[in-house]
Structure formats: structure tokens, C-alpha cells
C-alpha positions as CSV (number, residue, x, y, z in Angstrom):
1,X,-60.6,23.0,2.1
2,X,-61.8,26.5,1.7
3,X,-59.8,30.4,0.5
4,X,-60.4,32.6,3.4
5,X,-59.1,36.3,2.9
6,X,-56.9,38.7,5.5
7,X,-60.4,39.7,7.5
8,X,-61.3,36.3,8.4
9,X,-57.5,35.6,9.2
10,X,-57.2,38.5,11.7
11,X,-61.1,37.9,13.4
12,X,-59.6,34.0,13.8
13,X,-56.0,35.2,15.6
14,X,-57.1,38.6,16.8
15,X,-59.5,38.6,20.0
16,X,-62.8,40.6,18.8
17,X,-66.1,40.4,18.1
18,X,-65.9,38.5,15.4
19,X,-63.6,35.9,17.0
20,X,-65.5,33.6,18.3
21,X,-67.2,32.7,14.6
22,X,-64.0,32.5,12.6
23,X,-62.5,30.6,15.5
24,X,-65.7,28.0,14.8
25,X,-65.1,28.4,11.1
26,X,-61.0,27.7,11.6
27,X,-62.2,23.9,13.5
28,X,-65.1,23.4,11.2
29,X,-62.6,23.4,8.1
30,X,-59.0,24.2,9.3
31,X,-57.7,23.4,6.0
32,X,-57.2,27.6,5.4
33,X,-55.7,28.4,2.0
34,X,-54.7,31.6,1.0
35,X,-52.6,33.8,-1.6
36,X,-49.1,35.1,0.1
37,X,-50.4,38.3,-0.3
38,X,-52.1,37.8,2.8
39,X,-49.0,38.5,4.8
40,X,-48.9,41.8,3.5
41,X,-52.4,42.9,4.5
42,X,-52.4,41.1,8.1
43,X,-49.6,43.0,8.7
44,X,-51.0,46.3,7.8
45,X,-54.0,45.1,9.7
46,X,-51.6,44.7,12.9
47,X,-49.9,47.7,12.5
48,X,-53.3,49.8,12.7
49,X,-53.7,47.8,16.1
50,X,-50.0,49.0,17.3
51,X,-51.2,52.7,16.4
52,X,-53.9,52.6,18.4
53,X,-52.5,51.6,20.9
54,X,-54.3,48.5,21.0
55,X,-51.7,46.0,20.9
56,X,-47.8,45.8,21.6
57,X,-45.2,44.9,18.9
58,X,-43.9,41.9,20.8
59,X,-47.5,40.9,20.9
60,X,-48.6,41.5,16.9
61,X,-45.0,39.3,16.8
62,X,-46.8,37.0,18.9
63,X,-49.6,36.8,16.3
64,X,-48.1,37.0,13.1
65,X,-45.6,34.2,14.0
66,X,-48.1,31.7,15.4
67,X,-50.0,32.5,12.0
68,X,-47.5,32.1,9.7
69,X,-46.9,28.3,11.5
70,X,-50.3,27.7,11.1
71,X,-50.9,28.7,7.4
72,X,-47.3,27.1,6.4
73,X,-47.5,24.5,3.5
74,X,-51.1,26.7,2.8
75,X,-49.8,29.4,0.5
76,X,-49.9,30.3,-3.2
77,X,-49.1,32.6,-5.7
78,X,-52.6,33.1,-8.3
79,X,-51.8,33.2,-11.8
80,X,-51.3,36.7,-12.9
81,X,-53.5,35.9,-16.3
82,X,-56.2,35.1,-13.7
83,X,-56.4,37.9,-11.1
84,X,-56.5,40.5,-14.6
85,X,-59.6,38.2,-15.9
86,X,-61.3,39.1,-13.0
87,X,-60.5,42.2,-12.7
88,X,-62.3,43.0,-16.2
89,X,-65.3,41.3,-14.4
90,X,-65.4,43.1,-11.7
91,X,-64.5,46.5,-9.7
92,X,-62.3,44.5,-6.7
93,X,-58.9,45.7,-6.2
94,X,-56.1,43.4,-7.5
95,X,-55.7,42.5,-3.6
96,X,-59.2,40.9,-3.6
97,X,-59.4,39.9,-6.8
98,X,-56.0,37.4,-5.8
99,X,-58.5,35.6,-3.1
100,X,-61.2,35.1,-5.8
101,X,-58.6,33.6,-8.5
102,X,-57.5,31.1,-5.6
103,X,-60.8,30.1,-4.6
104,X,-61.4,30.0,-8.8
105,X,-57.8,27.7,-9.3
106,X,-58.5,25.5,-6.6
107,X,-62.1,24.7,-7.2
108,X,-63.8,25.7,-3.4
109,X,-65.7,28.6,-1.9
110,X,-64.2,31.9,-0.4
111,X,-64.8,32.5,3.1
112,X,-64.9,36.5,3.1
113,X,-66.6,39.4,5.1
114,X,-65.8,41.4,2.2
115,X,-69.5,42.9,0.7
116,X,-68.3,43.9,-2.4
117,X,-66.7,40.8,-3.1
118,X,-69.8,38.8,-1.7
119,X,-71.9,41.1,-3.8
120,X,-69.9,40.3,-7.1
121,X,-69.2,36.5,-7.1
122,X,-72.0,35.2,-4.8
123,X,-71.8,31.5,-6.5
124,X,-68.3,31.7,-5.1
125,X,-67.9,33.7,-2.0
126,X,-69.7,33.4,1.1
127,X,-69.5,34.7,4.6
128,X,-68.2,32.8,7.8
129,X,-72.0,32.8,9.1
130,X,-73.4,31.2,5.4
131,X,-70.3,28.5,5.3
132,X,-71.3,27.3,8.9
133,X,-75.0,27.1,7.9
134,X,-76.1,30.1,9.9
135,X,-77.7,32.4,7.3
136,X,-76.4,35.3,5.3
């Protein structure tokens, strides 16, 4: 069981050059837990796809459907009292800092590509290359 954030989420479902790891990473732990606020910012993420031109809407459908089955039963809500805490400890945006009080409430790392958030809670956060034993 590990928190991933939206980056990891979109390199797993989104073909790329960072596919192929987070697809490893999905079957080496496919127990993926994550805040509902990750909705939000895949969808953004798909809708910069669908400006450039890059992907159809029936396709980004496609892809937010198939995660939103996958990720079902996988969702939470961080308590607001924690997400502030860390936000005192740290300069993440309240988006990122809702990954970090996840990873915090349920007691497991955070699988993010995010430096900043690396950079701040390293006993906490790792990258998709570190979890699978590969380096930094």
C-alpha cells in the first residue's frame, strides 16, 4: 500500500516516457491510495493534453473513466487540521501538502516525482525509481 500523487497517476494511464516505470510501479504495489483531490488535478492534466492537441475528449473520457474504476474504494479526504500542520512545515501548496497528510495518516511512503516535495519530506516521499529499488 503506498500514496502516489496526480504525476505518477497520469505517467501510469497516460502513454509517455515515463509510462513504462509507473506502469512497473502500479504491479509492483497496485494498492494506489490517494486524496480525491486527485480527480481535480488529472483532470486539468488531461485537459492540457486536449489543448494541445494531443489527445481527443472521448479519449481523456477513455482515461479518466478507466481510472476512476481502478482507484474506486482507494480515495480519501485528509484531515484539514493535518494538511495546515504541514503547511507551517513546509512551502508545498495545499494540493501537495493533501498527498503528504495521506501518506502521514495512513502510515506508508509517497510515491511522487514532485522535487520540492521529495526535497522537503525525504523520510517520507520517494520517487517511482527509489520505491522499485533503482536509485534516486
Amino acid at each position: 500500500m503506498i500514496v502516489v500523487d496526480s504525476n505518477v497517476i497520469v505517467y501510469c494511464w497516460v502513454s509517455g516516457a515515463r509510462s513504462e516505470i509507473a506502469q512497473r510501479l502500479r504491479a509492483a504495489d497496485p494498492g494506489w491510495h490517494v486524496p480525491i483531490l486527485w480527480r481535480s488535478e488529472v483532470r486539468n492534466a488531461l485537459a492540457g493534453f486536449m489543448r494541445q492537441d494531443a489527445m481527443s475528449l472521448a479519449r481523456a473520457r477513455g482515461i479518466l473513466h478507466h481510472i476512476e474504476s481502478e482507484l474506486a474504494g482507494f480515495e480519501h479526504l485528509p484531515a484539514g487540521d493535518a494538511v495546515l500542520e504541514i503547511l507551517t512545515r513546509s512551502q508545498l501548496s495545499a494540493y501537495d501538502a493533501e498527498f503528504v497528510a495521506l501518506a502521514e495518516e495512513l502510515g506508508v511512503v509517497l510515491v511522487t516525482e514532485d522535487k520540492m516535495v521529495l526535497k522537503t519530506f525525504p523520510s517520507l516521499a520517494v520517487s517511482m525509481e527509489r520505491f522499485l529499488g533503482h536509485g534516486q
